[in-house]
MMTF fields as JSON, N, C-alpha, C and O atoms, coordinates in Angstrom:
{
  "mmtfVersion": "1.0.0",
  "mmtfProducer": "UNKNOWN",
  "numBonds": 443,
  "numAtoms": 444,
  "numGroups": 111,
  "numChains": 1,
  "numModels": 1,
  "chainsPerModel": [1],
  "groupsPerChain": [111],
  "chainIdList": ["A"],
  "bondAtomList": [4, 2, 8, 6, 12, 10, 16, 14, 20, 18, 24, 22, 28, 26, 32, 30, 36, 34, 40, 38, 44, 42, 48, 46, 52, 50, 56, 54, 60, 58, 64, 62, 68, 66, 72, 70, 76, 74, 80, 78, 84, 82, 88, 86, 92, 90, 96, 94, 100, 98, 104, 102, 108, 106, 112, 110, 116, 114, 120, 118, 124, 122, 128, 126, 132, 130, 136, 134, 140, 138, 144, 142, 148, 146, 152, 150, 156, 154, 160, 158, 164, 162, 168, 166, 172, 170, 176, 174, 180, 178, 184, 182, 188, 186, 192, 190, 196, 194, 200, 198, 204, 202, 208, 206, 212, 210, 216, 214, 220, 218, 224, 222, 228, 226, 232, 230, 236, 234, 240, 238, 244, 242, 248, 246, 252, 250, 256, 254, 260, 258, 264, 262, 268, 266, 272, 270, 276, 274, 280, 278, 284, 282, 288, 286, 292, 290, 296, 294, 300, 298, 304, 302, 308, 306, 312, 310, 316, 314, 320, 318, 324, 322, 328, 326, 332, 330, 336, 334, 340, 338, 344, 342, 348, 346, 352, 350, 356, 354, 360, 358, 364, 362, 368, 366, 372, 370, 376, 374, 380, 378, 384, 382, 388, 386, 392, 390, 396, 394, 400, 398, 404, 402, 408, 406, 412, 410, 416, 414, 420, 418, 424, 422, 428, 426, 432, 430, 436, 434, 440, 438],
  "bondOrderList": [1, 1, 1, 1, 1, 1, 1, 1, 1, 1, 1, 1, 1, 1, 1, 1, 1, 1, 1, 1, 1, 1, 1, 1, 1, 1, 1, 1, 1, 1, 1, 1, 1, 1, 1, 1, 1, 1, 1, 1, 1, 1, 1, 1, 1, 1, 1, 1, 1, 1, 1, 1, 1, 1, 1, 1, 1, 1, 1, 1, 1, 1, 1, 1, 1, 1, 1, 1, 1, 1, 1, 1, 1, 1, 1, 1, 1, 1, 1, 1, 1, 1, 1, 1, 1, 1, 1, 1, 1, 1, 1, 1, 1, 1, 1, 1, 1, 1, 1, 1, 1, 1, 1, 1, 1, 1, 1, 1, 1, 1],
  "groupList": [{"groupName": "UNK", "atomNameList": ["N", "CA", "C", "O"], "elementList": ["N", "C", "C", "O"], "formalChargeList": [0, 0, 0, 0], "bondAtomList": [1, 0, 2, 1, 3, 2], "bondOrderList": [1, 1, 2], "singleLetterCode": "X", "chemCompType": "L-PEPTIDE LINKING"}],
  "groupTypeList": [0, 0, 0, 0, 0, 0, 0, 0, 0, 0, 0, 0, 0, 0, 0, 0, 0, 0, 0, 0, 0, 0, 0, 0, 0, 0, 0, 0, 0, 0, 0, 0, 0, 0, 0, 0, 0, 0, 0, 0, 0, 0, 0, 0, 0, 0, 0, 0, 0, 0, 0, 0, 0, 0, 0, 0, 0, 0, 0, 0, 0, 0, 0, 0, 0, 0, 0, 0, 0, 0, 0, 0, 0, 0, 0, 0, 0, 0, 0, 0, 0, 0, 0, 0, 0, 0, 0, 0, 0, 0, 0, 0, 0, 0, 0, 0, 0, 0, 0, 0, 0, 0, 0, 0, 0, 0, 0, 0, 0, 0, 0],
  "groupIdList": [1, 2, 3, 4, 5, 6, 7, 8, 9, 10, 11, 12, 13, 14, 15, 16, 17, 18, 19, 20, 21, 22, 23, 24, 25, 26, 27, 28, 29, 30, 31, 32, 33, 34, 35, 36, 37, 38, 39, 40, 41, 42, 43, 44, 45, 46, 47, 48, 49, 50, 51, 52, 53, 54, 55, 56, 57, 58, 59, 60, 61, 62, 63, 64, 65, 66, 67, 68, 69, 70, 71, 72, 73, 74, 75, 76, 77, 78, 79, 80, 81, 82, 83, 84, 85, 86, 87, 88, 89, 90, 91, 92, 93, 94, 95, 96, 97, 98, 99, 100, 101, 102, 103, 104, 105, 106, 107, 108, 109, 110, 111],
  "secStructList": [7, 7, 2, 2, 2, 2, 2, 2, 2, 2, 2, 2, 2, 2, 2, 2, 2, 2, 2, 2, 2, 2, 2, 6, 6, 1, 7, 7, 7, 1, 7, 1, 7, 6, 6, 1, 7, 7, 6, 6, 7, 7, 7, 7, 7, 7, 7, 7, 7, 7, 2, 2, 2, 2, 2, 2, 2, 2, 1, 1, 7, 7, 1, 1, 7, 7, 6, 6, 2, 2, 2, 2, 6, 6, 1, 7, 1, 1, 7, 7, 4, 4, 4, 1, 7, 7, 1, 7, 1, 1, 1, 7, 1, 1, 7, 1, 1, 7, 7, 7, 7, 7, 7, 7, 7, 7, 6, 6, 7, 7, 7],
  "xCoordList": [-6.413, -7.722, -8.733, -8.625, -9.631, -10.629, -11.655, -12.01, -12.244, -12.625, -14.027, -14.302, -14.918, -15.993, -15.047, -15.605, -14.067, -13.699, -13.132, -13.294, -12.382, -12.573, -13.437, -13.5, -14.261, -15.752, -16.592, -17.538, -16.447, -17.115, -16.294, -16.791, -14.885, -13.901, -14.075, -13.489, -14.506, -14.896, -15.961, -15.943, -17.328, -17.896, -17.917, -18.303, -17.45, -17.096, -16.696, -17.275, -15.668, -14.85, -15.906, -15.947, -16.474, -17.216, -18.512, -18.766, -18.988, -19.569, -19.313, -20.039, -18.264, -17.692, -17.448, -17.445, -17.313, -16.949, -17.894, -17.809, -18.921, -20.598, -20.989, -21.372, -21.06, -21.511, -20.326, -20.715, -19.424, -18.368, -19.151, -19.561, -19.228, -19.395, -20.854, -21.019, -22.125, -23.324, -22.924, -23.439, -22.053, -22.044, -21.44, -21.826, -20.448, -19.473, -20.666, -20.591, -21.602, -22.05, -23.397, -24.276, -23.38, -24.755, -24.41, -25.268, -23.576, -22.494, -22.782, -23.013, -22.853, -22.279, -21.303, -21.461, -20.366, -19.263, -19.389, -19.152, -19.652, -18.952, -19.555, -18.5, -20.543, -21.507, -20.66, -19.822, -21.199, -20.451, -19.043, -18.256, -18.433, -17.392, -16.366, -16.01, -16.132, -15.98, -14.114, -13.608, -13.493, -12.375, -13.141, -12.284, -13.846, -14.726, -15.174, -15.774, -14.978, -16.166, -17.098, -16.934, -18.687, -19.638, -19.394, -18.577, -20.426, -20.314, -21.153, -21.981, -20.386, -20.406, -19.708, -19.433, -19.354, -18.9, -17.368, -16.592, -16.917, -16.387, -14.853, -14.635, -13.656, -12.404, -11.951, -12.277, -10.555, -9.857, -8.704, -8.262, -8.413, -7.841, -6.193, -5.082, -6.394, -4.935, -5.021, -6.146, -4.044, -3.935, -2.703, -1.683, -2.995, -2.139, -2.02, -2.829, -0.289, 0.263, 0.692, 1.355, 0.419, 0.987, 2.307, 2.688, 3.086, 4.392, 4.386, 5.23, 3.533, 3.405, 3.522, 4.525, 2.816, 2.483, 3.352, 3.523, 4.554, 5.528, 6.649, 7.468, 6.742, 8.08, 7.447, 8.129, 6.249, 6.027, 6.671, 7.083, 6.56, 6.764, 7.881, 8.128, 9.231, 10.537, 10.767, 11.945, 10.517, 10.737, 11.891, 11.597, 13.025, 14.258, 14.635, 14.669, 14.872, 15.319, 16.31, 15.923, 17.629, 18.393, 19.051, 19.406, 19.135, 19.974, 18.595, 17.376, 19.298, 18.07, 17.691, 18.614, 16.466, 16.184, 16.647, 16.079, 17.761, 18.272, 17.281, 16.336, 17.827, 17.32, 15.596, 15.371, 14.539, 13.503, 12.418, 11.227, 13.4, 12.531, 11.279, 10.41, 11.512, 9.962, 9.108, 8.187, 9.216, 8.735, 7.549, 6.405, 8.205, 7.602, 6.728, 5.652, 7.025, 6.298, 5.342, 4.704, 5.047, 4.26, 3.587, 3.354, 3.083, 2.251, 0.712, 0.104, 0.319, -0.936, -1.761, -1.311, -2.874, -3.413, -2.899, -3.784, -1.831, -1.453, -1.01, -0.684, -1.063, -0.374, 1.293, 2.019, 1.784, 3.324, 3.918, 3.59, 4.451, 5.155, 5.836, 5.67, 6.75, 7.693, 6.563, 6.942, 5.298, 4.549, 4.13, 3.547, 4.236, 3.637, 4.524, 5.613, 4.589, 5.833, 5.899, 4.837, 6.718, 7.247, 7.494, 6.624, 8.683, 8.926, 9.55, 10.454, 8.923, 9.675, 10.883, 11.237, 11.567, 13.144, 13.277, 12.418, 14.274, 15.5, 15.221, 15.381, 14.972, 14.665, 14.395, 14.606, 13.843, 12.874, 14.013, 14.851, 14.415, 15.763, 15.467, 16.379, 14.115, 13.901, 13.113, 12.521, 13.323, 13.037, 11.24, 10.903, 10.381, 8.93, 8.289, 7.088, 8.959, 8.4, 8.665, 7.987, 9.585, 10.672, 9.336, 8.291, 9.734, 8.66, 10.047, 11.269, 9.32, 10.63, 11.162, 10.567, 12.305, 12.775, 12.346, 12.246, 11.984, 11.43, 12.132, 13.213, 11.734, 12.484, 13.407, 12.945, 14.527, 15.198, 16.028, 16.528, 16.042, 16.791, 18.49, 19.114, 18.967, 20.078, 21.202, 20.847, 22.142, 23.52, 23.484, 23.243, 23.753, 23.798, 22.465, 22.351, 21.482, 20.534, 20.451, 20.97, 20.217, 19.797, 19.3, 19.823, 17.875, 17.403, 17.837, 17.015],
  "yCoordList": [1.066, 1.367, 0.411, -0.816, 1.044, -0.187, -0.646, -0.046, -1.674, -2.658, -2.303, -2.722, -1.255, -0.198, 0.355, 0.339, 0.723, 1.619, 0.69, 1.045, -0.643, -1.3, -1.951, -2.207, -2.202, -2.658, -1.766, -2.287, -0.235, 0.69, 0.713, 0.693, 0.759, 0.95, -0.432, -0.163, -1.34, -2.341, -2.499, -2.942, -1.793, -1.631, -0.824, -1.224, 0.325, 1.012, 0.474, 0.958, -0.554, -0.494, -1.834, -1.829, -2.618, -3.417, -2.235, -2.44, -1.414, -0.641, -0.148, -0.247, 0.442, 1.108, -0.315, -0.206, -1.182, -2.334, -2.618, -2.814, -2.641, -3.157, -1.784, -2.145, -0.743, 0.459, 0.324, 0.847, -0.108, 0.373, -1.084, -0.886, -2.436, -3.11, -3.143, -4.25, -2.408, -2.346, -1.419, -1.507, -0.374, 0.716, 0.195, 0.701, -0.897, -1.39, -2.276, -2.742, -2.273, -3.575, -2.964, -3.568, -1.526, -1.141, 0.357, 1.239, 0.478, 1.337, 1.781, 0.756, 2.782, 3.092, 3.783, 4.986, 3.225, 3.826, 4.629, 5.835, 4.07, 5.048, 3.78, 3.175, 2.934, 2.48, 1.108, 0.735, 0.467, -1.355, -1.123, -1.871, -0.469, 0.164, 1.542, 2.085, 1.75, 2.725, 3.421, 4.506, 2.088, 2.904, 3.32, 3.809, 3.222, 3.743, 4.471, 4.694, 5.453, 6.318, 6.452, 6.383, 6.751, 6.843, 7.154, 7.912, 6.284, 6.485, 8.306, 8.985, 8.445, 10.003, 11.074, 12.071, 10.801, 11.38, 12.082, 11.26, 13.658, 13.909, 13.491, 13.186, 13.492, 13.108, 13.889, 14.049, 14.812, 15.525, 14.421, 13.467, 14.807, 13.794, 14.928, 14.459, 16.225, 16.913, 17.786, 18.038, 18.559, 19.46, 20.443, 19.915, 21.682, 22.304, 23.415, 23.732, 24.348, 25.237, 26.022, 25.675, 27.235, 28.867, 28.798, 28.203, 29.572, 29.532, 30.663, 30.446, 31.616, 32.306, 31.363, 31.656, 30.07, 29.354, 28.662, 28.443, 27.801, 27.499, 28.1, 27.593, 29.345, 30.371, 30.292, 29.729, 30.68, 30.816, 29.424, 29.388, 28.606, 27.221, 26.905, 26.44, 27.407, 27.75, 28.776, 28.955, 29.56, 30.679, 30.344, 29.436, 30.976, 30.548, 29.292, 28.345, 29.088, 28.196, 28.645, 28.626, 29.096, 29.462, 28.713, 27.535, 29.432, 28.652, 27.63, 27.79, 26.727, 25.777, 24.679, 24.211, 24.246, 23.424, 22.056, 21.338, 21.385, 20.196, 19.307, 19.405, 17.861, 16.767, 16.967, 18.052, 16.27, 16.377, 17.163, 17.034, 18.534, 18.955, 20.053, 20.641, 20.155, 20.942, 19.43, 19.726, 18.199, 17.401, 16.871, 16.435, 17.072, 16.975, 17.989, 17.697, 19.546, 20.716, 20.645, 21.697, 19.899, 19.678, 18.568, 18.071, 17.932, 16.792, 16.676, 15.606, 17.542, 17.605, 18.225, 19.105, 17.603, 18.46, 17.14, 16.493, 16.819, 16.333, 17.353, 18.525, 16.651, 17.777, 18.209, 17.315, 18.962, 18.791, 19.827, 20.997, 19.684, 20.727, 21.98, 23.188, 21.199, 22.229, 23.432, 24.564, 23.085, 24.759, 25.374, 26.418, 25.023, 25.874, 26.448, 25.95, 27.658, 27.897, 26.839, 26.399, 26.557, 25.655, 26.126, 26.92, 25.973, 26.565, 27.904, 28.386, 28.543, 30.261, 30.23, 29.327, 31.156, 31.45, 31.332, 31.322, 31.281, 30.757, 29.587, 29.05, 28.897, 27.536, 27.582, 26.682, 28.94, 29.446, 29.123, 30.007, 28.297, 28.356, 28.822, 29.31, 28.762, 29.231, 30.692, 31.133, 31.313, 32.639, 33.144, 34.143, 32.083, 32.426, 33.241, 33.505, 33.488, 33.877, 35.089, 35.689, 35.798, 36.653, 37.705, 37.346, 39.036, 40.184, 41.008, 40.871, 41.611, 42.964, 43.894, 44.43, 43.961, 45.597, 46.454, 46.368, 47.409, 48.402, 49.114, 48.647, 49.979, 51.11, 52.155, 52.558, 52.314, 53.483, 54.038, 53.46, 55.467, 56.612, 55.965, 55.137, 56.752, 56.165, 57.104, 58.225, 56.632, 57.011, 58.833, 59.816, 58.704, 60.379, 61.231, 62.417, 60.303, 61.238, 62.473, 62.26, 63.64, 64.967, 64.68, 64.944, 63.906, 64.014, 63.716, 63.959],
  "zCoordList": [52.275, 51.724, 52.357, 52.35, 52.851, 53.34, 52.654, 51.64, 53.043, 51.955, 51.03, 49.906, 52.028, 51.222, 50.089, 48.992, 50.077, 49.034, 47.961, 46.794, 48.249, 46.932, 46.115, 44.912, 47.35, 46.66, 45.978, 45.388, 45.9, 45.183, 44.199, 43.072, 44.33, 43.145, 42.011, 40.962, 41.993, 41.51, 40.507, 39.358, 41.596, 41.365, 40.036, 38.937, 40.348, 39.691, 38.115, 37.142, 37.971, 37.166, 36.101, 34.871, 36.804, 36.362, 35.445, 34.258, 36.0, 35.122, 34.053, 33.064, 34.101, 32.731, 31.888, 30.662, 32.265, 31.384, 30.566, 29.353, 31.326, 31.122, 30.397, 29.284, 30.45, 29.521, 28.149, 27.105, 28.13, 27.005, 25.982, 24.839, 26.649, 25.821, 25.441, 24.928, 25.435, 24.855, 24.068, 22.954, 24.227, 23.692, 21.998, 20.945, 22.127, 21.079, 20.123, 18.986, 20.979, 19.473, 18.951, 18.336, 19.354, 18.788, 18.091, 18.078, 17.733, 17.477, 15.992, 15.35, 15.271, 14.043, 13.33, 13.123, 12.945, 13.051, 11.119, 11.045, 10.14, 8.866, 8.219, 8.03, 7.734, 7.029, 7.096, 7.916, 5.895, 5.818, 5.115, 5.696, 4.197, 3.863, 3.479, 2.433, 4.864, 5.133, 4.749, 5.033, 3.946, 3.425, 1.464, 0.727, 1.138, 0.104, 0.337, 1.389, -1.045, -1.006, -1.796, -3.014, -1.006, -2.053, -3.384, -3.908, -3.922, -5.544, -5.826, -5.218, -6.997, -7.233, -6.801, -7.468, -5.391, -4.835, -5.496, -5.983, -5.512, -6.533, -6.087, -4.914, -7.208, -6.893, -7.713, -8.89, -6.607, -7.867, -8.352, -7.712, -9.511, -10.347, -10.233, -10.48, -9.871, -10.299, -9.673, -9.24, -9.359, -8.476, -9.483, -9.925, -9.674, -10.298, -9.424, -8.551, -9.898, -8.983, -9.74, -10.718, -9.467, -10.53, -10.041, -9.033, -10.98, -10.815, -9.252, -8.383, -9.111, -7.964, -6.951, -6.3, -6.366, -5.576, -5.411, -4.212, -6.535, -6.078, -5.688, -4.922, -6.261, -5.512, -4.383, -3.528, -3.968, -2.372, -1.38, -0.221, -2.197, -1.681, -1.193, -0.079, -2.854, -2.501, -1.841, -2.148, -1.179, -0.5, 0.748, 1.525, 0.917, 1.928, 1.308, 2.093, 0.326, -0.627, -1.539, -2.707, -1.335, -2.071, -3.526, -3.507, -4.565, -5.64, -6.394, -6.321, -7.0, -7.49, -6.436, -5.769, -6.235, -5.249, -5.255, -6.078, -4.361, -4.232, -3.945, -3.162, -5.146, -5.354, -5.622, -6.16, -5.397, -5.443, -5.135, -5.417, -4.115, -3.459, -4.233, -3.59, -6.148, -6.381, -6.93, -7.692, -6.734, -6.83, -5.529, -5.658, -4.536, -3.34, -3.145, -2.622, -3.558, -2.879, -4.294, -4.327, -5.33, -6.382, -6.595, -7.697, -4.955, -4.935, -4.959, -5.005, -4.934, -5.148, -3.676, -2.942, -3.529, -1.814, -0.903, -0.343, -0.775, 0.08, 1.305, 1.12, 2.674, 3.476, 3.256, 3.69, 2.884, 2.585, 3.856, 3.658, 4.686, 5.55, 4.71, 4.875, 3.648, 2.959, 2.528, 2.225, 2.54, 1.978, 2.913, 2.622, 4.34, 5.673, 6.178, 5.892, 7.094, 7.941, 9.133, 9.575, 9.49, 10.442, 11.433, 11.792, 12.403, 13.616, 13.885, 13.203, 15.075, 14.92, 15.475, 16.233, 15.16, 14.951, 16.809, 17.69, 16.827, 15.698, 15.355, 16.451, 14.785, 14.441, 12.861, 12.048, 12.624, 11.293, 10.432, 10.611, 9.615, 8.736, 7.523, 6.855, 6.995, 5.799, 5.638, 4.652, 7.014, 7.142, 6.672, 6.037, 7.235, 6.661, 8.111, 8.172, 8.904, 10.138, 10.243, 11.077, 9.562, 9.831, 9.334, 8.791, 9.697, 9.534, 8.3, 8.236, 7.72, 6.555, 7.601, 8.536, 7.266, 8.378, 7.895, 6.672, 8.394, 8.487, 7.312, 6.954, 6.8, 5.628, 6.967, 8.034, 6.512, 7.492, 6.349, 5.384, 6.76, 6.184, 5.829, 6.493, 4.429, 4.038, 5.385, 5.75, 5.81, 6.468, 6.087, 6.788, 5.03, 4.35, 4.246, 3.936, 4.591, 4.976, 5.378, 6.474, 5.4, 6.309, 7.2, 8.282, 7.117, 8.055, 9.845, 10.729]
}
């Protein structure tokens, strides 16, 4: 590399240094305390679930649900995986990806 090109590359790098650090001290990031939140500001205190919403939850969940798991899927608006579908099949183990088969004619059908 010849020596124009490290001296621009330098150049270079000394700049961004010099733009990042004006940029850092004049900055506003989320007020003087920013793991608080404004006063008033509303808080749910509970989060409740229809019995509809947790079968959906248990859904590919056979039998009664082992150890904790309607404890976990009854945490409130936390993000919980166990209530989203997850990965598509084959992987899908709890079958939320899966589409219904189709209705087809019984064996003894006529038709």
């Amino acid at each position: 590399m010849g020596v124009v090109a490290q001296v621009l590359k330098g150049a270079g790098l000394a700049t961004v240094f010099w733009v990042s650090s004006g940029w850092a001290q004049t900055g506003f990031v989320a007020g003087l305390q920013p793991d608080r939140r404004p006063p008033g500001a509303p808080v749910k205190t509970e989060a409740a679930f229809t019995q509809e919403q947790i079968a959906q939850f248990l859904r590919g969940i056979e039998g009664p649900p082992p150890g904790n798991v309607t404890a976990i899927i009854a945490t409130g608006q936390w993000f919980v995986p166990m209530r989203h579908p997850g990965a598509t099949p084959p992987y899908d183990l709890r079958g939320w990806h899966a589409t219904p088969a189709p209705a087809t004619p019984a064996a003894s059908s006529t038709r």
